[in-house]
Every structure is written in C-alpha cells, then in structure tokens.
N, C-alpha and C positions, 0 to 999 in steps of 0.2 A: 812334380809336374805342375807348372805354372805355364801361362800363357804366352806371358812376355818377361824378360828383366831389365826392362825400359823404365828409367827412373820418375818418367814423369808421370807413372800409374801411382804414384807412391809409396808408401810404405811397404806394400806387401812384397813387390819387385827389391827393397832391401836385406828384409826379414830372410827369403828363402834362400837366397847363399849363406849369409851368418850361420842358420840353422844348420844346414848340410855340412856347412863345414864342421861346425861343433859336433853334430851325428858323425862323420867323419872322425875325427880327433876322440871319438870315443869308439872308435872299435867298428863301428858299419862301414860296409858297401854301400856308397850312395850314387848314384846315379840322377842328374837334372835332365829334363827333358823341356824344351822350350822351343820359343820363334826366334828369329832375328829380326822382330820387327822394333824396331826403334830400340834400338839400342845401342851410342847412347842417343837423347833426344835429338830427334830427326834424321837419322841417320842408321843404317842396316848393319846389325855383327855381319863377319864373314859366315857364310851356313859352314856347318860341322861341328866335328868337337874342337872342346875346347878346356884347360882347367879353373875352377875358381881360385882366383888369388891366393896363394901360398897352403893350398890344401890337394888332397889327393882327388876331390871331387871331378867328375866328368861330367860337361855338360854340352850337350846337343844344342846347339843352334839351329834349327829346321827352315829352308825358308818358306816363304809365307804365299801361296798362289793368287788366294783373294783375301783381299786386306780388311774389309770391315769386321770379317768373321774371323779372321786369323788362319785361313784353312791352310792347311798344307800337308799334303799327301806325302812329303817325306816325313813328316812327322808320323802320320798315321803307317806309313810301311814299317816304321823300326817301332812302335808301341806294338802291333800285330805281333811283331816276331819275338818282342824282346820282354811283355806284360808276364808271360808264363813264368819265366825266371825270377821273378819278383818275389821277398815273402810276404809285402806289402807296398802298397802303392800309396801315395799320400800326395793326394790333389790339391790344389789351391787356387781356386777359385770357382764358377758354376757358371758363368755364360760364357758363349763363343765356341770355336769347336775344339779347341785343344784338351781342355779339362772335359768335354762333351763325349770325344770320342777316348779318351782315358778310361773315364768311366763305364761306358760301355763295353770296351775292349774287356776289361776287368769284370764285367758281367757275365760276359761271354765263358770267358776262362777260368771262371771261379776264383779269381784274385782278390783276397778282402781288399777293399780301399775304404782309407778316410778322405771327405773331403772339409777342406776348410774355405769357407766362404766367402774368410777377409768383407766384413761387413755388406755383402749382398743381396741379403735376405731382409732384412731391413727395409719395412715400406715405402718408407721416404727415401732411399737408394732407388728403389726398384718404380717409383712415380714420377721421374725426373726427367725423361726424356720426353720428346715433342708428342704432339697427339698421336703420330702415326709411325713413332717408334714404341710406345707405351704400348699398342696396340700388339706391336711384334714380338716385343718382349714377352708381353704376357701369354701368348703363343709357346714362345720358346719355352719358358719356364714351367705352363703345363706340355708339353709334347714333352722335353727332355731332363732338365733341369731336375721336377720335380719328381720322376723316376730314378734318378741316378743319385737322388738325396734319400729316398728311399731305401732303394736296394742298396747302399753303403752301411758298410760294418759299424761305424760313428761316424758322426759330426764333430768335427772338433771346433768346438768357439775360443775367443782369446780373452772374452770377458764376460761376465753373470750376464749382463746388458743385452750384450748381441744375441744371447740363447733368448732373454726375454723378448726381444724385438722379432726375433723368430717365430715367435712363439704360432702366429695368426696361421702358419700352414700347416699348423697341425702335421709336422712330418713325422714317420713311423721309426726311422733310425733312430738307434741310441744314440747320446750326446752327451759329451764333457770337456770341460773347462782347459784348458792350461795357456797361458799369457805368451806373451812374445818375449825377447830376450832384447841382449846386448852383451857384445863383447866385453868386457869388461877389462881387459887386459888395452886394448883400443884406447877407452876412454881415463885411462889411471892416469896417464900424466894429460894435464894442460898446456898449454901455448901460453906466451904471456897475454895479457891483457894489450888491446891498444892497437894490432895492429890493422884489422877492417874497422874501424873507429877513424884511425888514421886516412884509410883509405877512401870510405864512404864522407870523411868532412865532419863527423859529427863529435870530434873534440869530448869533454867531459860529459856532455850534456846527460841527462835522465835519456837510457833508451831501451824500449820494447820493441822486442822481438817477437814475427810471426815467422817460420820455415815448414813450409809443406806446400802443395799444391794451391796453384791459383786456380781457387775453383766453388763455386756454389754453395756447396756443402760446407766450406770453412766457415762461415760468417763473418765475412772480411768486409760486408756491408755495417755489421755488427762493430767490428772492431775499429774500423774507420771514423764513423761516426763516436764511439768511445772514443777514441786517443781527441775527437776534436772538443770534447768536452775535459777531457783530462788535460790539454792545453789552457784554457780557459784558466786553470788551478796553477797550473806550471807550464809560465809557456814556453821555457828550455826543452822543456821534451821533445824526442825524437822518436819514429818508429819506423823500422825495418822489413819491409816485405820479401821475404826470399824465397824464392820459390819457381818451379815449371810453370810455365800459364798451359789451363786446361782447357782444349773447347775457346779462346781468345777471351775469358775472362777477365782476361787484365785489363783489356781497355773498359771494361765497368767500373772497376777497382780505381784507374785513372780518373773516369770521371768524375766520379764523387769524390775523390781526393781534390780535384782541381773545381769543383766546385761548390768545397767547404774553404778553400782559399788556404791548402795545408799540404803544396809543393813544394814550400821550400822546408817542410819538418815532415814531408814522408819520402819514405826513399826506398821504392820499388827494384831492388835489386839484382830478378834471378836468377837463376838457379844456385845451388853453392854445392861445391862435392870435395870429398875428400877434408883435409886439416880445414879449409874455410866453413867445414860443419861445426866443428867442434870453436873454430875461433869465433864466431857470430853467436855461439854461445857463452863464451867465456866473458866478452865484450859486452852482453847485455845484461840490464838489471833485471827487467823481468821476462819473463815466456807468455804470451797468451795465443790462445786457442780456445775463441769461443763457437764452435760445430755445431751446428745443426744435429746434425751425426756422426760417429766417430765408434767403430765398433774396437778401439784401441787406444792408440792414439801412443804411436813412434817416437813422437817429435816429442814427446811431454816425458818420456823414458829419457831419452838422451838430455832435455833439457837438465832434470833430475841429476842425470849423472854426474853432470859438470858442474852440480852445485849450484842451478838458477833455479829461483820461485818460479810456482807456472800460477795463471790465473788460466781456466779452464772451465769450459760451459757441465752443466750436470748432464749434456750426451754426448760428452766421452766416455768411451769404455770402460779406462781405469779411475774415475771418478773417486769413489769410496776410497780407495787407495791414498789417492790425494789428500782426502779431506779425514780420512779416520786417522792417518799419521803426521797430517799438520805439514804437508808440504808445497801448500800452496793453497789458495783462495778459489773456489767452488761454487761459480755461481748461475740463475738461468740464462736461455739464451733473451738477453737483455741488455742492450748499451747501455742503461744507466747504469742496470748491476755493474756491467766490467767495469764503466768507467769508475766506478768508489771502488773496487777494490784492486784498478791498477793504479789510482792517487795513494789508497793507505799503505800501497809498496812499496813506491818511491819515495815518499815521503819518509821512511820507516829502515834506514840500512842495519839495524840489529836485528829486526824481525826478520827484514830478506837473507840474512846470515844465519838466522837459524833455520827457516825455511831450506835455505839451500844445503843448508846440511843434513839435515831431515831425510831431504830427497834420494840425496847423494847415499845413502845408509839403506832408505827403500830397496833402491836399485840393486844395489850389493845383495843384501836380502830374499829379492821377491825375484829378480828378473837379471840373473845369473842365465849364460848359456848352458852350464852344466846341470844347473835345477831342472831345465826345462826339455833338456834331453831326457834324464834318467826319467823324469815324470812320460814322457813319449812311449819313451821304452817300453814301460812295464804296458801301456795301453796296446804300443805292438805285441807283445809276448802274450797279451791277453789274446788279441784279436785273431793272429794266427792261430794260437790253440783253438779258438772256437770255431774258425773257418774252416 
C-alpha cells in the first residue's frame, strides 16, 4: 500500500515494485494498492489494474478525487472490501489518505499491519514545509499519523539512523530494521562506458554524479558549491545533475550554478530511467550524495552496484555500511569536507577501483532481494501468529 508510484517521490515509488515482485517470485500473494497520480512525472496511469513488469503482481491504480491529499474513494471502496482477506498489510508511507485510511481500515478489521515510513518521521522531514503547512501537518500527524503508528503490529525502518531519528515520538509499536534491496540480476551486467559521456559533451573529463530528486534535502547547495572548489584543483571536472525537479528546485540549483560561473562544467540533466540509470553510473567516476537526511539512500545501493565510489554525507541511512567496508568516503554535511574527499577520488583511479569493488561485493552481500524477503517473512509469520 503506497500512495503513489510516481518517480519523482523517489526512491521509495521504486523500492515497492522491486519488493513485490521479489515477495512474488518467492511464493506470495501480493497485491499493490495505489493512485494514478503522477505517474509517470506529470502525467496520470490509466485507473484500474494493472501488472508490474514481468511479474505476477496486481496493481490498482485508484484515481485520485482531490489531489493535495491524494483522496480517492475508489481507493477506499476496494481497501473496505478487500483489507479482510489480507494476512498482512504492509503500508509505506504515514501522511496523506492512502496509507491514512489503510491503516485505519486494518484497525477496524483486526488486520495486523506494518508501516514503513520511508524516512518521514524524521524532524527535519517533518519541519520543511511553509508556516502554515507545518502547522497542518502537525495536526495530521497527531490526529492520525500518530495513532495508526501506534496501533500497528511494527515499524519497519530501513536503517539504525531512521529508528534513531524517530526516536523523539516516543511511539509504542515495536520496530525493526531490514534495508532496502536491488535486483541484482538487473544490475549484473553493465553497458559499456561512454555512451551519456558522449551524449552530455563531456568527453574523458573527471565526472561526478548526483541522481535522485531535485530537491532541499539533497544538499545540492552543498555539493554545488563543492564541485566549484573541486574545480579550483582540477578544472577538467564535470558534474552531472540527474534527477526530477521537486517543488521547482532546480531553478535554485540553476542559480547558484550560474553564479559560481560553472555552466559550462555543470550539467543539469533530468530525469533518467531505465538503462540511462545504470549508464550515468557506469560513466561516472564518483557518486556523491551529500543529504541533509536520507533515511536510506537508493541511489548510493545502485551506485555500489555498478562498482562506483560514493562520497556521502553521515545522514544517510546506510552510512556505517559505506564507511565500516571502505566503499566510499563519509563525511559531514560540509562543502569543504566533500570538496577533499571528492578531489582525493579523482585524483586516486586505484583507490576508486578498489572502492568500487568494495561496494560492488556490499551490495551482493547485504542488499540482495532475496535476503531481504526471507528476513520480511519470518517478521510476517511472526506477526500474523501474534495477531
């Protein structure tokens, strides 16, 4: 049960078919329940079902009556009928009315459900909107939010960080861990090298990659102002913006680009989907992601995969991961930090070769779809029995 699987929400709109499908391919009934709101960016699915890409999964498309809140009464007529049949429900995310009246329904009918957050609990998520959205929010979150985070069987976080960042509401549900995935069968082979290189103009040169949402929380103020000091060092460098603009973001993003006089070495590209994910990785030397907050962090899994260094602020989720297995540079949210430790990467092609293998080995390792099913599992099989 997710809200939307409109990409330009980010990762988590990725996350939840990969999953289903892999819960599929292991033996479940799965069933998605969502909106057709923006999906793809700016643009409405047709309402109904529908299946996810080469799996058995069923997914509702609902449409959507009012849009800021996502309401939609077809949505809520087939949850009504259809929450009982459930042996578990597994929410993803907590504002708006989709996951609102999920969980409710499921209160109602004695359905255990998990919800997963996808980093929303989080202060500095949840302090971000204008004065007299904050106001509302904080409303919503006690009136419904914070009951339906209660009365739920678990929390499920995707990293130690987010449970800690949580931690300030004191909620009464139990909570545990288990990370996000990736296909991994997806990301086994690469593309060759060269050919968004080609296409973007930017020839051999040193280039860092950012892919994920244009948006606040990224520290693309941060990283901006780094690369123009990392130019300073090497002024072949290039760097790559890819990504949805959130909220019109980008024209911030623009400005300070164009008034650090670094138009013609930055190159705001977005969106990318499909093989241009994986080739925008293959093609750059490093990944950075320097967040604010990041109760995971996608983009830094897949970088990993394909065997690129990531340079990544210490609030990302999988942090530790990065930095206890040496696959990449860890540092605060600080432009000068990044800026030294996205010069000692490029400067450095044996380190970012072992780095990128590092990663590459993580991934296999820690953030397998299969791992992360079976670990699911046992939490369902727990939670039904005790429901």
């Amino acid at each position: 049960m997710q809200q939307t699987l409109a990409r330009r929400h980010g990762g988590p709109s990725a996350v939840l078919p990969q999953l289903a499908k892999a819960q599929a391919a292991a033996g479940h009934d799965v069933v998605v329940a969502t909106t057709n709101a923006d999906v793809p960016v700016g643009t409405y699915h047709e309402p109904g079902w529908d299946l996810i890409q080469g799996s058995r999964v069923k997914v509702l498309y609902a449409p959507v009556q009012f849009h800021p809140l996502k309401i939609s009464l077809n949505l809520a007529r087939y949850l009504w009928t259809a929450v009982p049949s459930f042996d578990v429900v597994h929410i993803h995310g907590v504002y708006r009315f989709p996951t609102t009246v999920a969980a409710y329904l499921c209160r109602w009918y004695k359905v255990p459900y998990l919800i997963r957050p996808h980093g929303t609990l989080d202060p500095y998520a949840s302090n971000r909107s204008a004065a007299g959205r904050i106001w509302m929010k904080s409303l919503y979150r006690r009136w419904f939010v914070i009951p339906n985070l209660n009365a739920a069987a678990a929390i499920h976080y995707t990293a130690e960080r987010e449970r800690e960042r949580a931690a300030f509401l004191r909620l009464r549900a139990p909570s545990f861990v288990v990370p996000n995935g990736l296909d991994l069968d997806v990301w086994q082979s690469r593309p060759q090298r060269g050919r968004l290189r080609e296409a973007w103009g930017i020839g051999d040169a040193p280039l860092v990659l950012f892919l994920g949402r244009i948006d606040e929380i990224k520290g693309l103020d941060l990283l901006v102002h780094a690369f123009d000091a990392v130019r300073q060092a090497e002024p072949s460098a290039r760097l790559v913006i890819a990504g949805p603009d959130n909220d019109g973001y980008g024209r911030e993003v623009r400005r300070w680009v164009s008034e650090l006089g670094l138009d013609k070495y930055v190159h705001i590209v977005g969106p990318l989907d499909g093989v241009d994910v994986q080739q925008a990785f293959v093609d750059a030397d490093v990944f950075a992601l320097i967040s604010r907050t990041e109760n995971f962090g996608v983009a830094v899994v897949e970088a990993m995969a394909c065997g690129l260094p990531v340079v990544i602020s210490d609030q990302v989720g999988i942090h530790p991961d990065v930095s206890r297995n040496g696959a990449g540079l860890v540092t605060n949210c600080d432009s000068a930090e990044a800026a030294d430790a996205l010069l000692m990467l490029l400067k450095d092609p044996k380190r970012r070769r072992a780095m990128g293998q590092v990663g590459r080995e993580l991934v296999e390792q820690s953030y397998s779809w299969s791992a992360i099913v079976e670990a699911l599992n046992s939490r369902y099989e727990e939670l039904s029995k005790r429901c």
